[in-house]
DSSP file (Angstrom, degrees, kcal/mol; ACC not computed):
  #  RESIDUE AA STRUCTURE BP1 BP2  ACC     N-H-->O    O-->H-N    N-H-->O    O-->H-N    TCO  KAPPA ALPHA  PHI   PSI    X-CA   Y-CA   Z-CA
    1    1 A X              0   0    0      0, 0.0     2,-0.1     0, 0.0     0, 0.0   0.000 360.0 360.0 360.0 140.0    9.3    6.4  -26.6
    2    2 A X        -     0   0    0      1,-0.1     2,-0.3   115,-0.0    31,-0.0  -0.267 360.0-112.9 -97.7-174.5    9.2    5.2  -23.3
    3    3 A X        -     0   0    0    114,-0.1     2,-0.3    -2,-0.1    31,-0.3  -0.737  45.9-167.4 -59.1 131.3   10.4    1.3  -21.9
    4    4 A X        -     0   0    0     -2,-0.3   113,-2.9    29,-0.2     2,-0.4  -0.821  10.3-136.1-124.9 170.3    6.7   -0.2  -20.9
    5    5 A X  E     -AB  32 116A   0     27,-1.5    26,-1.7    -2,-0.3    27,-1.6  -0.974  15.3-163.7-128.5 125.9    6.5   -3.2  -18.9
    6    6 A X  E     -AB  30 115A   0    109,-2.7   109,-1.4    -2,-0.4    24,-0.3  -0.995   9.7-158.9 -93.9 121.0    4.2   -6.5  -19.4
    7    7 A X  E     -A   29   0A   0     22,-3.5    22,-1.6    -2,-0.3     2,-0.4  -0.656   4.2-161.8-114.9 151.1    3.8   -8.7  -16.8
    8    8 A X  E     -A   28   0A   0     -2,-0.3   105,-4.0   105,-0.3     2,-0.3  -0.896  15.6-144.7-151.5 119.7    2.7  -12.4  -17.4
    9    9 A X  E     -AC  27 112A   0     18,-2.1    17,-1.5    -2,-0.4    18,-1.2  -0.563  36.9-177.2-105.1 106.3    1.3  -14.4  -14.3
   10   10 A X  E     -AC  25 111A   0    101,-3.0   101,-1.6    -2,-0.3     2,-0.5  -0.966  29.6-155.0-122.3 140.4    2.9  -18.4  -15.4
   11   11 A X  E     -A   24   0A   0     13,-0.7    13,-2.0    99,-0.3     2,-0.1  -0.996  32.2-135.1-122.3 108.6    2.6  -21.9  -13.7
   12   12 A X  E     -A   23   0A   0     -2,-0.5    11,-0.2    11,-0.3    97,-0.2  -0.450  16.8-146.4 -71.1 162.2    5.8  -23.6  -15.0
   13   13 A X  E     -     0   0A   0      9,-1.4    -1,-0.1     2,-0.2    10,-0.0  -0.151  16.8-121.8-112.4 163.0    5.2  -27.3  -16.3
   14   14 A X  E    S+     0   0A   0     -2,-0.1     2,-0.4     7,-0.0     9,-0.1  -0.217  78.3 115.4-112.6  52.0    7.7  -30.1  -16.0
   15   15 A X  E     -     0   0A   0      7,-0.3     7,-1.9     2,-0.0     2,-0.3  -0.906  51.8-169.5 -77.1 129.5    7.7  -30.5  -19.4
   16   16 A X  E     -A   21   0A   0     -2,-0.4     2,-0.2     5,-0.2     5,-0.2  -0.860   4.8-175.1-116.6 156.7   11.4  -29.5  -20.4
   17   17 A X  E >  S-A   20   0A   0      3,-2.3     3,-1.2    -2,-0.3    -2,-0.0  -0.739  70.0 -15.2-158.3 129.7   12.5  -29.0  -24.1
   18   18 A X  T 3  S-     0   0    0      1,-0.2     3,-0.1    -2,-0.2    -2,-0.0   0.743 126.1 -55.0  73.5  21.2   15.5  -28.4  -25.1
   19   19 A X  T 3  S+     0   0    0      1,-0.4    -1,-0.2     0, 0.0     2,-0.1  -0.141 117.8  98.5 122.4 -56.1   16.6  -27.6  -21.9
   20   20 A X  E <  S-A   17   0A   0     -3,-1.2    -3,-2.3     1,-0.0     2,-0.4  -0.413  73.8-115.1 -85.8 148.7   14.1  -24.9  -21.3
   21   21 A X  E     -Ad  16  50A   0     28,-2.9    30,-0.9    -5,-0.2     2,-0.4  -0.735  23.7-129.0 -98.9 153.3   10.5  -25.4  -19.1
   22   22 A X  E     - d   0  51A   0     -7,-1.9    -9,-1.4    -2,-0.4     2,-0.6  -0.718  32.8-154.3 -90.4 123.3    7.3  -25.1  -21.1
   23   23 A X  E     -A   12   0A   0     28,-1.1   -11,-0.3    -2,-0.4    30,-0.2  -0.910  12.7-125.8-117.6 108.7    4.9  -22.2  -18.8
   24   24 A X  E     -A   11   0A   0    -13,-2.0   -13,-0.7    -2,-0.6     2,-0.4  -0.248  17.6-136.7 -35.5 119.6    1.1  -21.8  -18.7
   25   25 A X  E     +A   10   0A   0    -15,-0.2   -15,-0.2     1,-0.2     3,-0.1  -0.852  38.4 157.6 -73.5 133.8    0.0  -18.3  -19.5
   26   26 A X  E     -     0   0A   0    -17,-1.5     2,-0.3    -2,-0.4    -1,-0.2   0.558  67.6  -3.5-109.7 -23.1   -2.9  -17.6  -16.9
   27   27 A X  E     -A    9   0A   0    -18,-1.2   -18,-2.1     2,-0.0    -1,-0.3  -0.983  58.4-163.2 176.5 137.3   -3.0  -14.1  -16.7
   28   28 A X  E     -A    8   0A   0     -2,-0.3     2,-0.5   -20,-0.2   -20,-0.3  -0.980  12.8-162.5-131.4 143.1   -0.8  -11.0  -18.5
   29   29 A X  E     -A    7   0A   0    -22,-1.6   -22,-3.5    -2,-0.3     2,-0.4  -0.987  11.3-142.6-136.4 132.0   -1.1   -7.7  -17.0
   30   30 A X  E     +A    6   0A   0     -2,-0.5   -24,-0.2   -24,-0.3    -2,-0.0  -0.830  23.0 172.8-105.6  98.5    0.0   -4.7  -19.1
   31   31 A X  E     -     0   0A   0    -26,-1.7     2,-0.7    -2,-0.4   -25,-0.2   0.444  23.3-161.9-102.2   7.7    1.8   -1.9  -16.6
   32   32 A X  E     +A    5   0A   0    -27,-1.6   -27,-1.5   -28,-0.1     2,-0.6  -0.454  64.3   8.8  63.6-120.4    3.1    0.7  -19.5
   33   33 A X  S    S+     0   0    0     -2,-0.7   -29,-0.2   -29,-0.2   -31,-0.0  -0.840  74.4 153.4-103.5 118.6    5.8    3.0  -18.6
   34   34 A X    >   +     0   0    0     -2,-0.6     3,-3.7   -31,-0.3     4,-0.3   0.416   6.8 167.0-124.2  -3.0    7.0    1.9  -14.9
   35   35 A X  T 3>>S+     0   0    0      1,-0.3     4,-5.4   -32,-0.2     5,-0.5   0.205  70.8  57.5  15.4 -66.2   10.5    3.0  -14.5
   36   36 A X  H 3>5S+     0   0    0      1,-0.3     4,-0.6    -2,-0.2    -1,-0.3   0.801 115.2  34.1 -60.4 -39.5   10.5    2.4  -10.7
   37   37 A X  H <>5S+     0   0    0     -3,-3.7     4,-2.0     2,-0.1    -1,-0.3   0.812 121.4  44.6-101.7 -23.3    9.7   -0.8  -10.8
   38   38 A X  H  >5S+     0   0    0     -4,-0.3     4,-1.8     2,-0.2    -2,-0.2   0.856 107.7  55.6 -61.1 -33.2   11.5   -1.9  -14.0
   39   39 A X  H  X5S+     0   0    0     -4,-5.4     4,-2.7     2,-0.2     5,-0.2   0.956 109.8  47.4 -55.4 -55.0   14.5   -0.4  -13.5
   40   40 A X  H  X<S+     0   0    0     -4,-0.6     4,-1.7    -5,-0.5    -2,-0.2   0.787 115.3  51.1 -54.7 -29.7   14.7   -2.5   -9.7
   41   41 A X  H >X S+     0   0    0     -4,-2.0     4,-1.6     2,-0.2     3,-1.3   0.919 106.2  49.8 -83.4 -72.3   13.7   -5.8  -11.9
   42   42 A X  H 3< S+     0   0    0     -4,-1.8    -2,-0.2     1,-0.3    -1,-0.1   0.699 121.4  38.3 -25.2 -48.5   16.5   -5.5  -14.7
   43   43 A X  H 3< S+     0   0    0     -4,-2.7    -1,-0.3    -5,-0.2    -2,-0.2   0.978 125.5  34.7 -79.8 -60.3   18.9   -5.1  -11.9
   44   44 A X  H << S+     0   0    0     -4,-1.7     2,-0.3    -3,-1.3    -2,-0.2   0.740 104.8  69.4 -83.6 -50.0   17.4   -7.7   -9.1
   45   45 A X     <  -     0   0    0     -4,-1.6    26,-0.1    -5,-0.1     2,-0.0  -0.726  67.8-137.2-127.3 163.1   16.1  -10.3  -11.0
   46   46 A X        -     0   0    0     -2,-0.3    24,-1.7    24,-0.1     2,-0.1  -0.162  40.7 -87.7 -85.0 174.4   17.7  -13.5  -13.6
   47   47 A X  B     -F   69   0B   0     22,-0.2    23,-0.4     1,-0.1     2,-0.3  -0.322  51.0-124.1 -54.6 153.1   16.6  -14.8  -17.0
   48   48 A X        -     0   0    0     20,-1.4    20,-0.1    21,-0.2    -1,-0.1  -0.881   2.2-134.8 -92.2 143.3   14.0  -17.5  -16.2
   49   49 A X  S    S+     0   0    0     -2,-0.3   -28,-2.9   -29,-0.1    -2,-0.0   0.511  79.4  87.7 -78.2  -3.7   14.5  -21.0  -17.6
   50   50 A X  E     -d   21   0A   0    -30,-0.2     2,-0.4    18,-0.1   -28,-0.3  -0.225  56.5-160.8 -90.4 167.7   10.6  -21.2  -18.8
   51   51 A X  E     -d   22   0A   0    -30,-0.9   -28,-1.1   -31,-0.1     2,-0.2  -0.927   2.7-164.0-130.0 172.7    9.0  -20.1  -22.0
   52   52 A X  E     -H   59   0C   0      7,-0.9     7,-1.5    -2,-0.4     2,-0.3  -0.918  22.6-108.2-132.6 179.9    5.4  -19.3  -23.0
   53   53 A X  E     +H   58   0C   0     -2,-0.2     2,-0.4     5,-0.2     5,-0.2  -0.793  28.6 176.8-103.5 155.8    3.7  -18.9  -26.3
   54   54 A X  S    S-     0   0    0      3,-5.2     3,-0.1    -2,-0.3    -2,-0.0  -0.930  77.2  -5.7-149.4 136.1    2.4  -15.9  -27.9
   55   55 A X  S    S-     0   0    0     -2,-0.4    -1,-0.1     1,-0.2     3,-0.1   0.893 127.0 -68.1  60.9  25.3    0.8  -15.5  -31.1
   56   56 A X  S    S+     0   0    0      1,-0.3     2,-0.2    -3,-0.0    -1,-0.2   0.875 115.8 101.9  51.3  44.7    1.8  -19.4  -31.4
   57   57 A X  S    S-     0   0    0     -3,-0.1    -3,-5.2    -5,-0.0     2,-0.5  -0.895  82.2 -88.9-153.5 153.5    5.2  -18.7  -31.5
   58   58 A X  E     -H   53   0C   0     -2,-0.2     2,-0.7    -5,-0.2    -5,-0.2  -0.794  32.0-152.1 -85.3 126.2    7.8  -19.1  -28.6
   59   59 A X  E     +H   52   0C   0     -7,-1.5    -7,-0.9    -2,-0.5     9,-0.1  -0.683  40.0 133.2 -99.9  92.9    8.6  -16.4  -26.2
   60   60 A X        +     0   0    0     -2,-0.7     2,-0.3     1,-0.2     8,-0.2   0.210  65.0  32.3-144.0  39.1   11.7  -16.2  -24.6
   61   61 A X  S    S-     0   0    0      6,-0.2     6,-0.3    55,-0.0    -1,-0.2  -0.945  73.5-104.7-156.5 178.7   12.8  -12.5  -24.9
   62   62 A X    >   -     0   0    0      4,-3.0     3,-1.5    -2,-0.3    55,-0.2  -0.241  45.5 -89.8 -88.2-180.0   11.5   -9.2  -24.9
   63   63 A X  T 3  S+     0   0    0     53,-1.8    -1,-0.1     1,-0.2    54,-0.1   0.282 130.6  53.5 -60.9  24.8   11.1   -6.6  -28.0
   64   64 A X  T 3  S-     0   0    0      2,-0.2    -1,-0.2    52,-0.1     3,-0.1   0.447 122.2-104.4-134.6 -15.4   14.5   -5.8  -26.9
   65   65 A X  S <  S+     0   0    0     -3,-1.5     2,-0.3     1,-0.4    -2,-0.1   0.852  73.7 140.3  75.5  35.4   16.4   -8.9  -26.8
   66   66 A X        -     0   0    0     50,-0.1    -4,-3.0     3,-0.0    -1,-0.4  -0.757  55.8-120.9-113.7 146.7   16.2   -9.1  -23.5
   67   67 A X        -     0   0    0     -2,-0.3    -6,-0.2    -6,-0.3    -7,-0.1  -0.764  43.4 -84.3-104.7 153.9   15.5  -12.5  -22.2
   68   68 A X        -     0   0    0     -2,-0.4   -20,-1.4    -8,-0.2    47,-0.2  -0.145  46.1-133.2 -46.5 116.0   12.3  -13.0  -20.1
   69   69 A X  B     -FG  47 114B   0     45,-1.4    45,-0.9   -22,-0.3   -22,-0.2  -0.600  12.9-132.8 -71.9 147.6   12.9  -12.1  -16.2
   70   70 A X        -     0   0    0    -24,-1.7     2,-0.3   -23,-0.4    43,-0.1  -0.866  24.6-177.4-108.1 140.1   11.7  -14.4  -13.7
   71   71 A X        -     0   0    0     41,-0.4    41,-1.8    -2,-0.2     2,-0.3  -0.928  21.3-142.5-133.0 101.4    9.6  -12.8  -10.6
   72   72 A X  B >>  -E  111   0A   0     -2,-0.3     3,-1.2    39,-0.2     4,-0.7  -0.528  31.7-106.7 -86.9 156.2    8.5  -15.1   -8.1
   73   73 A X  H 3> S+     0   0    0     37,-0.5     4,-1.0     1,-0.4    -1,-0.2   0.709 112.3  41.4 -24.3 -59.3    4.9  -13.9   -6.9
   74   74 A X  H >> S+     0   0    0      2,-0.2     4,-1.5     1,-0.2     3,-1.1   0.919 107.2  59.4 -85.2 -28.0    5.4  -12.5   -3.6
   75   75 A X  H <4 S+     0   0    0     -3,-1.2     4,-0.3     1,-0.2    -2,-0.3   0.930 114.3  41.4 -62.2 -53.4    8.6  -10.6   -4.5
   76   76 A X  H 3< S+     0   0    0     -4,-0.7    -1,-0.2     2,-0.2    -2,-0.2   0.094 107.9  58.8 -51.2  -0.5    6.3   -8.7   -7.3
   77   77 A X  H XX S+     0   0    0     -3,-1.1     4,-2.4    -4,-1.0     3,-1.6   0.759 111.7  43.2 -65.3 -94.1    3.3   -8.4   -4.8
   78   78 A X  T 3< S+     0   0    0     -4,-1.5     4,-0.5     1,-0.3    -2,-0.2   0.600 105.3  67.1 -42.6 -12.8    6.0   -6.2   -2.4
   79   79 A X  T >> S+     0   0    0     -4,-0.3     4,-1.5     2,-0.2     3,-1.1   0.920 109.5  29.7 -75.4 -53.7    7.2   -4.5   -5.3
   80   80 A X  T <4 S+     0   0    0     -3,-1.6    -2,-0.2     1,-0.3    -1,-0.2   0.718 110.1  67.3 -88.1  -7.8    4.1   -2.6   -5.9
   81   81 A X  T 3X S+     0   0    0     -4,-2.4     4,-0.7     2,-0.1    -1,-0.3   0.795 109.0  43.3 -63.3 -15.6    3.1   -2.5   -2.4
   82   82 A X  T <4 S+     0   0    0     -3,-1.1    -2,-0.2    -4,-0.5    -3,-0.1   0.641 113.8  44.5-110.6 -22.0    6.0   -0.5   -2.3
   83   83 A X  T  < S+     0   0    0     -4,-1.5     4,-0.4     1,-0.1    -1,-0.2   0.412 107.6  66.4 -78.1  11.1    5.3    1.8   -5.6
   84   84 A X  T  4 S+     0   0    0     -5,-0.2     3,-0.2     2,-0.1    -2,-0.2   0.861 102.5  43.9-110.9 -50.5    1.8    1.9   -4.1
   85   85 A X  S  < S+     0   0    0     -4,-0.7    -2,-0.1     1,-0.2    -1,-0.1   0.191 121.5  36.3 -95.7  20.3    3.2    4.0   -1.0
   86   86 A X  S    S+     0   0    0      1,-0.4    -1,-0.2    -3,-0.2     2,-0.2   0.353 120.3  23.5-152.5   8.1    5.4    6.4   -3.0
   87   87 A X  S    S-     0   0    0     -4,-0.4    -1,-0.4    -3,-0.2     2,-0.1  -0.694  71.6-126.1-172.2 133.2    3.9    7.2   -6.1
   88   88 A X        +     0   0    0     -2,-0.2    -4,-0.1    -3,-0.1    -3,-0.1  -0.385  36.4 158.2 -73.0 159.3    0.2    7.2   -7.3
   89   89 A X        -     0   0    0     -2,-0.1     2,-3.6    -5,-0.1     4,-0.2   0.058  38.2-139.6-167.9  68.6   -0.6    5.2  -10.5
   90   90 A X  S    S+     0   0    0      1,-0.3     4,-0.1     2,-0.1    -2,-0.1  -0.094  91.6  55.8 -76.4  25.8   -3.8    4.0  -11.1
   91   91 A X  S    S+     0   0    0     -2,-3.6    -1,-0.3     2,-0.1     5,-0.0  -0.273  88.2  72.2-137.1  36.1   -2.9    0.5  -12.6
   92   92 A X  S  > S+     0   0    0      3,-0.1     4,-0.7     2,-0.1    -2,-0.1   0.230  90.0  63.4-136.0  -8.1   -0.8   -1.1   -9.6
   93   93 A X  H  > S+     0   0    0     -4,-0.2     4,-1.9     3,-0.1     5,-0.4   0.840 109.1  38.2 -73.7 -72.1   -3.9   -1.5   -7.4
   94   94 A X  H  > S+     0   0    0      1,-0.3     4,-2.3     2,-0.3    -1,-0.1   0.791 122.8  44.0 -41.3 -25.3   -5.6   -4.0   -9.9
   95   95 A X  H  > S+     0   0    0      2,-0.2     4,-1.9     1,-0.2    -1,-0.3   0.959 113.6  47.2 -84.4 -53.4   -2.3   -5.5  -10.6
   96   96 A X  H  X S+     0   0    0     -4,-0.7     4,-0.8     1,-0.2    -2,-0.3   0.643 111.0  53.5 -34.3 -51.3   -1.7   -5.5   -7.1
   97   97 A X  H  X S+     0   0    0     -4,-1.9     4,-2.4     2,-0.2    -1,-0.2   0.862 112.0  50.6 -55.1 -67.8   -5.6   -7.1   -6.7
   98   98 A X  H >X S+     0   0    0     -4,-2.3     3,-2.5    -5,-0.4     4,-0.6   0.924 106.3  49.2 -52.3 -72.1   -4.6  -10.0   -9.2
   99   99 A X  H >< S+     0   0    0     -4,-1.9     3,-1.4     1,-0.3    -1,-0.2   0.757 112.4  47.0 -59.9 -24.4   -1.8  -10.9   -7.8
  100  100 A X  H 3< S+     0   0    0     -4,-0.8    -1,-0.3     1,-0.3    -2,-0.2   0.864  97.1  69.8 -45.4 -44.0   -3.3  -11.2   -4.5
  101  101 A X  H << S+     0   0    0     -3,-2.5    -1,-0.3    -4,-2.4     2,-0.2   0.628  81.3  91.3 -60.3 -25.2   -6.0  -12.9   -5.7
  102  102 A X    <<  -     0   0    0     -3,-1.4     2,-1.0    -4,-0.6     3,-0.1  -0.512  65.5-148.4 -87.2 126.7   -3.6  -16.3   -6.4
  103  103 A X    >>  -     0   0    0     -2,-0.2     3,-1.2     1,-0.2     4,-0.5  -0.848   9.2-160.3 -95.0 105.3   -3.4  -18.7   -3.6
  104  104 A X  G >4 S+     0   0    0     -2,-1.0     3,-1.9     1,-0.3    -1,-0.2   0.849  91.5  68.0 -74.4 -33.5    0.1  -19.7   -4.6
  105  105 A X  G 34 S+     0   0    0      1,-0.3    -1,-0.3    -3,-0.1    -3,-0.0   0.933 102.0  54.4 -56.5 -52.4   -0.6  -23.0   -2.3
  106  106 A X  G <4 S+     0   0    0     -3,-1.2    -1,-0.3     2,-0.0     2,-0.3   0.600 103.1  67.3  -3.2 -49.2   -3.3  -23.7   -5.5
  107  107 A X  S << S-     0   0    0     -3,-1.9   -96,-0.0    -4,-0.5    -5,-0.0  -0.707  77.5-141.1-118.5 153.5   -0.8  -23.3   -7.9
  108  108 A X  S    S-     0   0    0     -2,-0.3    -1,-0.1   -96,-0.1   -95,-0.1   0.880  92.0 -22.9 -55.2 -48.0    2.4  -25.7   -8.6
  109  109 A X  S    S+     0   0    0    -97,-0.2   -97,-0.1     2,-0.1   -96,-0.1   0.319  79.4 174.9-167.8  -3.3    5.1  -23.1   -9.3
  110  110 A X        +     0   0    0    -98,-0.1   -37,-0.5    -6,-0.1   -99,-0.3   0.036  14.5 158.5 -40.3 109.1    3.3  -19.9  -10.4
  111  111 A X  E     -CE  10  72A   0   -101,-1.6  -101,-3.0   -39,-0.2     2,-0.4  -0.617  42.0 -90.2-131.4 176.4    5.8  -16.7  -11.0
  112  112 A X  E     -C    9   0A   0    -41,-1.8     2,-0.5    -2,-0.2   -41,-0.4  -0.973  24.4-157.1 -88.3  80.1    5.9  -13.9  -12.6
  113  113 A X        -     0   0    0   -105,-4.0     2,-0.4    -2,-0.4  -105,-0.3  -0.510  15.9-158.2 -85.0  89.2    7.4  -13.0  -16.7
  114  114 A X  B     -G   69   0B   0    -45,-0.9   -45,-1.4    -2,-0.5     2,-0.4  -0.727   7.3-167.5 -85.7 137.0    8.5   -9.3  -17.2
  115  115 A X  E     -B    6   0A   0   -109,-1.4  -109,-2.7    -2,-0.4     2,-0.5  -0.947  11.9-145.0-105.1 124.9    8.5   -8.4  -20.7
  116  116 A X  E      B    5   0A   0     -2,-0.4   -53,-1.8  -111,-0.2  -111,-0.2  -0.760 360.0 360.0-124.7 116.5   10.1   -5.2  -21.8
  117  117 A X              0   0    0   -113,-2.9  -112,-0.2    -2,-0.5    -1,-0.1   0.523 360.0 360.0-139.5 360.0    8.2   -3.4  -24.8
């Protein structure tokens, strides 16, 4: 079975608890098996200090025990502009399309959650 990747589109809060910031889900985008770009996040990017909920429960690692990576918007926009020009895959235009779509000036703090599943 392979590593899949979720991605979840967040506007951290300043609400803190316990230390950790409380994050708005707006939008989760499901990329499956991504090697190229998962590998490059594991390695590139830190833990994020935020959480979100899911299933009413708190989220702060993956099905792996991996704690949530933080992505900030435009660094995960150039990451699949750049899978985009070296390998086809018909689910990083749409992701690609969301994330565009965000006018980050709109949003407070809005990043990016990879989830490893």
């Amino acid at each position: 079975m392979a590593y899949e990747s979720r991605f979840y589109i967040v506007e951290k809060s300043s609400v803190k608890i316990d230390g950790r910031t409380w994050a708005e889900k707006i939008a989760m985008f499901d990329l499956c098996c991504v090697p190229e770009i998962s590998d490059i996040i594991r390695k590139k990017y830190q833990p994020t200090d935020c959480y979100i909920y899911e299933d009413n429960e708190q989220l702060l690692e993956d099905c792996y025990g991996t704690p949530l990576l933080e992505i900030p918007v435009t660094d995960m926009i150039e990451l699949i502009e750049d899978a985009v020009h070296t390998k086809y895959y018909r689910r990083y235009i749409p992701f690609l399309q969301m994330l565009k779509g965000f006018n980050l000036k709109d949003w407070g703090n809005l990043v990016v959650l990879h989830f490893g599943h």
